[in-house]
N, C-alpha and C positions, 0 to 999 in steps of 0.2 A: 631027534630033530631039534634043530635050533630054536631056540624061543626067545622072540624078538623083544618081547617084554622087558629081558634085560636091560635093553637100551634106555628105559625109563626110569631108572632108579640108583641110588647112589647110597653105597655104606657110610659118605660121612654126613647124610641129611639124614641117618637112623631109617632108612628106607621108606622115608615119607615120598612121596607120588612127586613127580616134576612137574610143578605148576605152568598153568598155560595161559602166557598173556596176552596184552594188543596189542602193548609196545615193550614195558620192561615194568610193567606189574599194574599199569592203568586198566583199570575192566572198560571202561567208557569208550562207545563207539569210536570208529577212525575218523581222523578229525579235520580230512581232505583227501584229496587227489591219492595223495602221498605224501609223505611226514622227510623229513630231512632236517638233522643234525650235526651238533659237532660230538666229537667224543666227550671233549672238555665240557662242554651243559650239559650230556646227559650224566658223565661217567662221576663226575666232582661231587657231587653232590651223593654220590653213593661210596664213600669214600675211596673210587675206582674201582670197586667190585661189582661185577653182575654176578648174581647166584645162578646156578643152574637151572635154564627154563625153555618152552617150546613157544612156539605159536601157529597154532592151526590154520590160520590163513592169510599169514602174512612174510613176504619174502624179502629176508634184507640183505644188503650189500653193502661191507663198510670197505672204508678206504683209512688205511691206518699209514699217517706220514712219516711218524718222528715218535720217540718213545719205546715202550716195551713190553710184551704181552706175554701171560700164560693164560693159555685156551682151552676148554672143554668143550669137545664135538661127541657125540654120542657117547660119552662114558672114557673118552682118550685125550688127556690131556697134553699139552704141549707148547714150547716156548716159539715164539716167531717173533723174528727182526726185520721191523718197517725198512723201509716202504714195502709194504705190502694191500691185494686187497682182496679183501674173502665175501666167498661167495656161499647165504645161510638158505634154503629153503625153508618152508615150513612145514612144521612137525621134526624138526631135528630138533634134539636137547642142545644147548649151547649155554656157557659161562666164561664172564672176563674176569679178567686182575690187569690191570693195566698200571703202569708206572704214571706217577703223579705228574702231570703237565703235557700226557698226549695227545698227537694233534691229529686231525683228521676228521672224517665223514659216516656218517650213518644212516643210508639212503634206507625207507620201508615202502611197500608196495604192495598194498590190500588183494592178494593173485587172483581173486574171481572179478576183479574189475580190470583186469589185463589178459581177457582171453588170448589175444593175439602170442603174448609171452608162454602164459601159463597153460594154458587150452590144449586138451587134448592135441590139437592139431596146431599148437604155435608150431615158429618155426627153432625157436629158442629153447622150445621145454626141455628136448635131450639134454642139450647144454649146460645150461642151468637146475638141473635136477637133482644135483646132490652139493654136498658140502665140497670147497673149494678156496684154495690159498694160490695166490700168483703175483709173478711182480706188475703194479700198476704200469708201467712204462707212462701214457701220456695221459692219465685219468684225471689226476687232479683237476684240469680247465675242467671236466665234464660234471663232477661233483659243484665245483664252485656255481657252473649253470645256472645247476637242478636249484642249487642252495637263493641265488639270485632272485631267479623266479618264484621259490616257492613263495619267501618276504614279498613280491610285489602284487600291485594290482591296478596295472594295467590292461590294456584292451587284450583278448582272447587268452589270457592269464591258463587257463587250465589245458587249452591244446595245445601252446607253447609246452607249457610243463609237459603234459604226455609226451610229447614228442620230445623232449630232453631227456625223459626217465627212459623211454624207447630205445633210445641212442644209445644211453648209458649201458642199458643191458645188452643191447648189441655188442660193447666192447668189450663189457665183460666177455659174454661169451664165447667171445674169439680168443681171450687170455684162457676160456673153461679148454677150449677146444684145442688149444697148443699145447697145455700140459696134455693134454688126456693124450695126443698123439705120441707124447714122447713116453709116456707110460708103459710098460710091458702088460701086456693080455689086453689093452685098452680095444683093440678090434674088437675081441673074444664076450667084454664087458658089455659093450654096444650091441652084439648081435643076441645076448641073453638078454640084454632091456627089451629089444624087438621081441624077442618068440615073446617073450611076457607079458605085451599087450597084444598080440596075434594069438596069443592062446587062453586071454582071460577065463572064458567061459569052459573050457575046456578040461579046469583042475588038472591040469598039469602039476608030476611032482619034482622033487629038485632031478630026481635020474630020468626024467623027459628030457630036459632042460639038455643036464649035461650030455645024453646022446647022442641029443642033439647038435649040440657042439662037438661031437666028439671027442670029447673030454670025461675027467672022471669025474662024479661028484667033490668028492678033497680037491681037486686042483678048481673047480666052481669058486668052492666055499673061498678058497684062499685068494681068487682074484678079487673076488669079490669085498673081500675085506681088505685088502692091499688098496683100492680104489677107492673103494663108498666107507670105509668103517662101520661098514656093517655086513651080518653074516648074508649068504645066499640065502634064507631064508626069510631074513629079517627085509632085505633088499625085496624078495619077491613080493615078500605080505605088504611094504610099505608101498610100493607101486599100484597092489591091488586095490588097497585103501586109497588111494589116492584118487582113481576110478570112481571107486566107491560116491566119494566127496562131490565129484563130477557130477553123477548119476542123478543124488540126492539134490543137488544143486541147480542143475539142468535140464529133469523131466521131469514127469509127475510117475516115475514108475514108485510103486510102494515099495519098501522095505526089502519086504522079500523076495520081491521081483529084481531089486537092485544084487541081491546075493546069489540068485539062479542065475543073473547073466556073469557075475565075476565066478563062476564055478563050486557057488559052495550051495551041496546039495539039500544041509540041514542046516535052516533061518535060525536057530536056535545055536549054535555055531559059528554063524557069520555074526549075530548080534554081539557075541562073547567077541570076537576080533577086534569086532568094529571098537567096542567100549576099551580094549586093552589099548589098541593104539591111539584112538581120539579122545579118550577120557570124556565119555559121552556116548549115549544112545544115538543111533541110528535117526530115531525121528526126533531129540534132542538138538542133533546136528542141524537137521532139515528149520526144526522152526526157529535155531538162532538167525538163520540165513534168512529168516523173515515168510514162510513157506507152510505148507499145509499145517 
């Protein structure tokens, strides 16, 4: 069976654990609405390096204009030529190298204060739910917006902004949803997202899955990784956790109540998951969020 843990670790940090931040290594609460930058103040001053890192509940979107990038997305890195603009959810590991003087945007978005987006039931969450590279076409006015308003402080200053950042993810996810069309197995990829939250509780294994589709397990794993950059496995467990985060976040169900409903039978189990993918307990999680 594939083991997602992979994803979290790197041979040239001597396999030291992928640190998890709020913005790019600040522990201190979020510090509004949404945060927005240029590359040039955050990236300069690091001398254009971000090391490899996650962040558990924060989803960002850069818009890269001009300059030059080598990028690490779960463990896969890779060169991309601006204009470009990538789409980071959270809990993906991610690191930059960026060439000296790049220009561009670095939208962040705290996802439990953007139900509408992020929520089980946004309308966006498919969309936006994995790692994602596209060409901007008309994004840069919408970046400039965001950037506008976040500097100001004028009258209804925060709903203007939600309604900017709104937009913004709106257009993203119309650049998510043009590639994903043009992608091969991209229907096959969507319909395995669906059984997998139609079957959380259910423990479902990957050859449910794939019968479902009528497909083999190997041709699963390989779409699966052709798309998300991560295995069938890794993709199913990251979905469940994601739930999970939900759960913990949004009822008062306890712990192991939270792992009976995502389908794992022995809490002792789901606690070992939960800790490998969030780097963190279970009710660790719940009380950073402020909660029992």
């Amino acid at each position: 069976m594939d083991d997602m843990s992979n994803n979290w670790y790197y041979p040239d940090m001597n396999n030291a654990p992928i640190p998890s931040w709020q913005l790019y290594g600040e522990q201190s609460p979020f510090p509004d609405l949404v945060h927005i930058e240029t590359i040039t103040d955050r990236a300069a001053g690091h001398d254009w390096h971000i090391s490899p890192h996650r962040h558990l509940h924060l989803h960002q979107i850069f818009l890269i204009q001009s300059g030059d990038l080598r990028l690490t997305i779960d463990g896969k890195t890779q060169r991309a030529s601006p204009p470009l603009v990538m789409n980071m959810p959270r809990g993906h590991v991610h690191g930059f190298t960026f060439s000296a003087g790049t220009q561009g945007f670095v939208l962040t978005l705290p996802a439990d204060d953007f139900p509408e987006i992020f929520g089980p039931n946004g309308e966006l969450s498919a969309a936006l739910d994995h790692p994602f590279l596209a060409t901007p076409e008309n994004l840069g006015p919408m970046f400039q917006s965001v950037a506008q308003l976040h500097v100001s402080h004028g009258p209804y200053r925060r709903l203007k902004l939600r309604a900017a950042a709104i937009s913004l993810c709106c257009a993203v996810a119309e650049r998510v949803r043009a590639v994903a069309g043009n992608a091969a197995g991209s229907s096959r990829l969507a319909a395995f997202e669906d059984l997998i939250r139609a079957h959380l509780a259910d423990a479902w294994q990957l050859a449910d899955y794939a019968a479902a589709l009528a497909i083999s397990e190997r041709h699963l794993r390989r779409l699966s990784l052709a798309a998300t950059g991560l295995s069938a496995h890794g993709f199913l467990e990251t979905t469940r956790m994601r739930e999970a985060c939900r759960l913990l976040a949004y009822t008062r169900m306890r712990v192991q109540e939270v792992g009976f409903a995502l389908g794992f039978e022995d809490p002792a189990y789901f606690a070992r998951v939960f800790r490998r993918s969030l780097g963190m307990s279970a009710s660790e999680y719940r009380k950073r969020l402020g909660g029992d």
